[in-house]
LOZA-586486 format. One record per residue (C-alpha): residue number from 1; residue in three letters; x, y, z. Coordinates in Angstrom, 2 decimals, m for minus. Each point is the difference from the previous one (the first is absolute). Example, Ala and Ser with C-alpha at 12.3 -4.5 7.8 and 13.67 -1.06 7.14 Angstrom:
num, residuo, c1, c2, c3
1, ala, 12.30, m4.50, 7.80
2, ser, 1.37, 3.44, m0.66
// end
This chain:
num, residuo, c1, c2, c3
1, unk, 35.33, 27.82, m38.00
2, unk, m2.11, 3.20, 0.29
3, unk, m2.21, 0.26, 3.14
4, unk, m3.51, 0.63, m0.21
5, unk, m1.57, 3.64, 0.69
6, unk, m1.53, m0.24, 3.23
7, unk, m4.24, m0.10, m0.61
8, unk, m0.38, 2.98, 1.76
9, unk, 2.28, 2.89, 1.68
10, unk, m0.14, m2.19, 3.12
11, unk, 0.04, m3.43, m0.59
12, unk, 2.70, m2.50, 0.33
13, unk, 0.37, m3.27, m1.64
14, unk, m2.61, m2.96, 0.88
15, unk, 0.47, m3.52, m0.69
16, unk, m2.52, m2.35, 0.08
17, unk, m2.55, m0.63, 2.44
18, unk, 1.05, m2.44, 2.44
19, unk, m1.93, m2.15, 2.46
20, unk, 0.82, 2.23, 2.74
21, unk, m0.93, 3.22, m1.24
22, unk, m3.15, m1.53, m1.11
23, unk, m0.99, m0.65, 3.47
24, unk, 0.49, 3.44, 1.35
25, unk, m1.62, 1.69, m3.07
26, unk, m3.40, 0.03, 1.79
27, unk, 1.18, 1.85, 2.77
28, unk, 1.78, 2.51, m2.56
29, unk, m3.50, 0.40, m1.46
30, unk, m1.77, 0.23, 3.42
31, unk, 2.68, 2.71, 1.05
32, unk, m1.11, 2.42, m2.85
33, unk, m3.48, m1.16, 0.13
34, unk, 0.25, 0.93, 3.60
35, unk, 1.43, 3.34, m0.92
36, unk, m2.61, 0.91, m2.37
37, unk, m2.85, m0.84, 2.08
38, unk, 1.36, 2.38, 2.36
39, unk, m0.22, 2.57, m2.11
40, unk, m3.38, m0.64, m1.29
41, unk, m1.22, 0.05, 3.68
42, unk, 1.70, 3.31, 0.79
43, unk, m2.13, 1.83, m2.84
44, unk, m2.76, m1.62, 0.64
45, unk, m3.15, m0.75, m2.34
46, unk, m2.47, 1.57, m1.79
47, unk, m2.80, m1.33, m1.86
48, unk, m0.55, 0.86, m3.27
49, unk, m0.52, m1.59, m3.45
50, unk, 1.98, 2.78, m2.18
51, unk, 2.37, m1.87, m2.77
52, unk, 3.92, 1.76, 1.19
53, unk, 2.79, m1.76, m2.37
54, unk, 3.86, 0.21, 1.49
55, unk, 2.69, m0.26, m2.60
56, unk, 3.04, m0.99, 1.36
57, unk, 2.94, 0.74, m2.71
58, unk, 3.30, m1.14, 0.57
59, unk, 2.80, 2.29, m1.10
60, unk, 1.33, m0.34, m3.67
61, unk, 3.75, m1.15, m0.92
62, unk, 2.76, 1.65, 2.13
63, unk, 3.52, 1.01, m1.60
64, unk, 1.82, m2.02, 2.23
65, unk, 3.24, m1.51, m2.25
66, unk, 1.88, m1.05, 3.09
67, unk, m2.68, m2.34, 1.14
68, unk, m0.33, 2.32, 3.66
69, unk, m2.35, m1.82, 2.60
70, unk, m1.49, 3.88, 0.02
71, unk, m2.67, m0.52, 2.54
72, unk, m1.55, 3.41, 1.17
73, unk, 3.67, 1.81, m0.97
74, unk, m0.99, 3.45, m1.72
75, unk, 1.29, 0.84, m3.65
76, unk, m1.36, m3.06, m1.74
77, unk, m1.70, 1.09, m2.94
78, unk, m1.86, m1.71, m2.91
79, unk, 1.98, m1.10, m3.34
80, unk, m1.15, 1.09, m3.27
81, unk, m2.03, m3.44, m0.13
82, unk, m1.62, 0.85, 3.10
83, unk, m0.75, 3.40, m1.21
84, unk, m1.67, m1.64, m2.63
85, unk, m2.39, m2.31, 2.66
86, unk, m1.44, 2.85, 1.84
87, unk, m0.87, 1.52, m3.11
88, unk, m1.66, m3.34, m0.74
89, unk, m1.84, m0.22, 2.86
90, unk, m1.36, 3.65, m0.59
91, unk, m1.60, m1.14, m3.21
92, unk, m1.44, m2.45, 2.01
93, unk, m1.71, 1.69, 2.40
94, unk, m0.87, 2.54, m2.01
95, unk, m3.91, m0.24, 0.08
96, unk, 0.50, m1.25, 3.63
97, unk, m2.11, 2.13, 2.63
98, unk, 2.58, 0.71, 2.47
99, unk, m0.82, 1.99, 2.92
100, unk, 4.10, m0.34, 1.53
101, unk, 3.53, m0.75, m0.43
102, unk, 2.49, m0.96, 2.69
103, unk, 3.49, m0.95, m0.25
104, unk, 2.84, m1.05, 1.95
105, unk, 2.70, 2.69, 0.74
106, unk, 2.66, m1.81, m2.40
107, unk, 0.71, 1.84, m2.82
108, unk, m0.94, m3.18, m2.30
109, unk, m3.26, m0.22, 1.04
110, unk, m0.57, 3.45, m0.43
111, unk, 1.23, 0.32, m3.46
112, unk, m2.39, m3.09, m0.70
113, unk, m2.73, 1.78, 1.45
114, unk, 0.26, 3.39, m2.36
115, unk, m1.45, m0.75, m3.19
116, unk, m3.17, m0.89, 1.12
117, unk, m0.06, 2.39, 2.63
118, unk, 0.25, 2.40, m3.07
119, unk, m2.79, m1.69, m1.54
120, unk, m2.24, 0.55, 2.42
121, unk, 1.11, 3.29, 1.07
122, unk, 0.87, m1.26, 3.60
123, unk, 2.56, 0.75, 2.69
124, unk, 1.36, m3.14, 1.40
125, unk, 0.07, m1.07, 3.76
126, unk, 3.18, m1.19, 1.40
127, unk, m0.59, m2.69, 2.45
128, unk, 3.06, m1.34, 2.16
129, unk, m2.56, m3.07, 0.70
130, unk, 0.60, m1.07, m3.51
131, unk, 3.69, m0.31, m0.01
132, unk, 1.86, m2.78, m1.05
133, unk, 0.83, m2.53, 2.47
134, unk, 3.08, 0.38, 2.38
135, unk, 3.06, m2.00, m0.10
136, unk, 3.65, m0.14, 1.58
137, unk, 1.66, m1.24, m3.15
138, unk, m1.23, 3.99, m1.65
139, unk, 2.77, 1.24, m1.75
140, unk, 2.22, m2.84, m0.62
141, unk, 0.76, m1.34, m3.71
142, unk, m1.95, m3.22, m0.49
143, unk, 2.60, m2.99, 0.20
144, unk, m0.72, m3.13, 1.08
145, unk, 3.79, m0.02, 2.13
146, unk, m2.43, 2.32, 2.31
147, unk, m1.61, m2.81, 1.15
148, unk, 2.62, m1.54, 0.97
149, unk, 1.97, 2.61, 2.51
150, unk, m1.01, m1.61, 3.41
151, unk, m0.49, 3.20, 1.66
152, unk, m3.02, 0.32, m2.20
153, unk, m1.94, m3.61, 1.00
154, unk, m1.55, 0.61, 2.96
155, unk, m1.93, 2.30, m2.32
156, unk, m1.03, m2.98, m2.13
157, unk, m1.18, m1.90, 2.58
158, unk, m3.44, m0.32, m0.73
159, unk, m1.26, 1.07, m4.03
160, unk, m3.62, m0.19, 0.86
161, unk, m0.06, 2.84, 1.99
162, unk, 2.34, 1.29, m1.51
163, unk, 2.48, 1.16, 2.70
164, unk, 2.70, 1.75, m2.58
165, unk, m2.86, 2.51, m0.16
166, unk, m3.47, 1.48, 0.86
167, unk, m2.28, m2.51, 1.66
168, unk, m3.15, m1.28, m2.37
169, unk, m2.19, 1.54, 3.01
170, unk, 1.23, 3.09, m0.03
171, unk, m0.21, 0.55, m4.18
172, unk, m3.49, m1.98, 0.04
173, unk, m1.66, 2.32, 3.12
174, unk, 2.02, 3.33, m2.01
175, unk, m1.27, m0.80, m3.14
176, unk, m3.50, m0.84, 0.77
177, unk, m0.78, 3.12, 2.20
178, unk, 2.05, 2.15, m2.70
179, unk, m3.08, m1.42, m3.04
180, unk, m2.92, 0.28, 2.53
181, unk, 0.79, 3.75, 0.29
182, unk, 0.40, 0.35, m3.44
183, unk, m3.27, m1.66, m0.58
184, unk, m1.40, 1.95, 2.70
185, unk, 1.05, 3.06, m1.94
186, unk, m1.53, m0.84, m3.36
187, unk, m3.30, m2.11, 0.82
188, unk, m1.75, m1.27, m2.89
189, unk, 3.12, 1.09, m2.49
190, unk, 3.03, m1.41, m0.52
191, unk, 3.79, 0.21, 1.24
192, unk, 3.04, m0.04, m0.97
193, unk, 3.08, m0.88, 2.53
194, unk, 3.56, m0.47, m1.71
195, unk, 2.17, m2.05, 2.24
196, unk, 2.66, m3.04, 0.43
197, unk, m0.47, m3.93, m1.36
198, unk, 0.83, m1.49, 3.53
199, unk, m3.20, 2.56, 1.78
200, unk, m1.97, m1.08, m2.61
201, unk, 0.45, m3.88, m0.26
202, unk, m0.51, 0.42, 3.34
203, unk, m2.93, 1.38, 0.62
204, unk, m1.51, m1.70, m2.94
205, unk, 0.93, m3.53, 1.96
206, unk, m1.52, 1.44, 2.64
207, unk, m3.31, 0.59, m1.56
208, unk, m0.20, m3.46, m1.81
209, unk, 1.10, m1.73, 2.68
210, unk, 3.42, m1.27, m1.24
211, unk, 3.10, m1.44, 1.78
212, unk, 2.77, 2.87, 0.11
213, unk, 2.65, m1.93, m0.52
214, unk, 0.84, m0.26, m3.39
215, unk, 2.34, 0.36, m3.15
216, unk, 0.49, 3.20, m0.91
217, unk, 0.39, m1.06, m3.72
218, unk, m3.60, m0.81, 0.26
219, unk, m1.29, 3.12, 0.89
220, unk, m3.10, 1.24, m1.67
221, unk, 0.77, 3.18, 0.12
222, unk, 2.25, 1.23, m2.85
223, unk, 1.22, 3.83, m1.24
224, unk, m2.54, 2.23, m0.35
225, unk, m2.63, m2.21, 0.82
226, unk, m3.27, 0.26, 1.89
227, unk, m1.27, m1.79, 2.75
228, unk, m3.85, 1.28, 0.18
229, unk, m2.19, m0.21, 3.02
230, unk, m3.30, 0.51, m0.06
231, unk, m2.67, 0.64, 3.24
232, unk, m3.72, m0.37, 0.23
233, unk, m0.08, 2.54, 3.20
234, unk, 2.73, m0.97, 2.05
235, unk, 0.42, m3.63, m0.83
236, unk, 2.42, m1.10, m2.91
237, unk, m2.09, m1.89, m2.41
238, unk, 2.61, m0.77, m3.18
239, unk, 3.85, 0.28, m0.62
240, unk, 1.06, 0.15, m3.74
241, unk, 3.41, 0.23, m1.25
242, unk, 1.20, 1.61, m3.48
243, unk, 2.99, 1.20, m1.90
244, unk, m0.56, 3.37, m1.87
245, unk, 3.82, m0.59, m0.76
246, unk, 0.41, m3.80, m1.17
247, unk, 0.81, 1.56, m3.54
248, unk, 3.18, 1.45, 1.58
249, unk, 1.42, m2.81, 1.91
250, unk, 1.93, m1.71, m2.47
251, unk, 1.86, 3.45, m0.17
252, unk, 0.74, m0.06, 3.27
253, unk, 3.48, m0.98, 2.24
254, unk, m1.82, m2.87, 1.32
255, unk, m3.31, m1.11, 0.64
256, unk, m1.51, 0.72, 2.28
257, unk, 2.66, 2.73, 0.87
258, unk, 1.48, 2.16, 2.59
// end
């Protein structure tokens, strides 16, 4: 039997939620809730009614045929199909009013990132803050014997935090104080930030107040999609979710995709 393509260039396989994961889940959440709070209170606030929008656009499909958990490893570039996605998502915000664009230092996100940049007639920002989440098992081919190598369980000891990889805290608090910048940047405009499906589910839990622990099968947060935030001053008054892309996705390795 073929195994799946992991959901993202860091995940590893999840089976269902069990009893005991469920219970630490809120803790998982509070971690990243924590983290982002942090942030928040190291900027400060500002009052202000000014309308800011933040678009956060995950990358589009990576060529990645040997199924490579490729984490933050350089030289992963968009497939054709992806190629495609960022051009959709140009079209898409096309009449948008953006005042910035920031993307992560991987080359996928910045290949994403260019045909709206060239739109708009914008140079991009690259922003380490927006990278895509850390993890030990970066670089390995994706087979599920690689769970089962003992010297590799003590890294699986607890998924909700998850302790293969980045903590939840650390991506929520990075990603939050990475967007208030941007929004800081362009007040009353909008933004554009290109970056990673694990940042983004997160900080989007985060914001709506969702457990962390999760499937990542049941991500919101497919290729090319966008993940909008918008602010009334400094407070986030709406998240809306779209797919500039869904057209493409039956095209594409798997769905959503690596």
């Amino acid at each position: 039997m073929t195994e799946p393509m992991p959901e993202s260039g860091t995940d590893l396989p999840v089976d269902t939620e069990t009893a005991e994961t469920s219970a630490q889940a809120a803790d998982a959440a509070g971690e990243a809730a924590a983290g982002a709070r942090e942030a928040h209170a190291e900027h400060g606030a500002r009052p202000g009614t000014e309308r800011t929008v933040v678009h956060l656009l995950r990358h589009g499909e990576v060529d990645n045929p040997h199924k490579v958990l490729y984490g933050r490893l350089p030289d992963y570039h968009l497939s054709a199909l992806g190629r495609e996605m960022a051009e959709a998502v140009a079209e898409h915000l096309a009449d948008a009013d953006l005042g910035l664009v920031v993307h992560s230092p991987l080359e996928r996100t910045a290949e994403t990132a260019a045909p709206t940049l060239e739109r708009h007639g914008l140079t991009a920002i690259v922003d380490p803050r927006v990278i895509e989440a850390g993890n030990k098992f970066e670089g390995r081919r994706f087979r599920k014997r690689l769970l089962l190598d003992p010297r590799r369980w003590w890294w699986l000891r607890d998924p909700t935090k998850p302790t293969w990889g980045e903590p939840y805290r650390v991506i929520g608090k990075r990603m939050m104080a990475a967007i208030e910048d941007a929004r800081d940047h362009a007040r009353g405009r909008e933004v554009l930030i290109v970056s990673h499906q694990l940042p983004i589910w997160t900080i989007r839990s985060v914001l709506e107040q969702r457990n962390l622990w999760h499937d990542p099968r049941r991500r919101q947060c497919n290729l090319a999609s966008l993940t909008s935030v918008t602010f009334t001053g400094d407070e986030v008054t709406d998240v809306t979710y779209s797919e500039p892309a869904a057209h493409l996705y039956a095209h594409a390795a798997t769905t959503p995709g690596a």
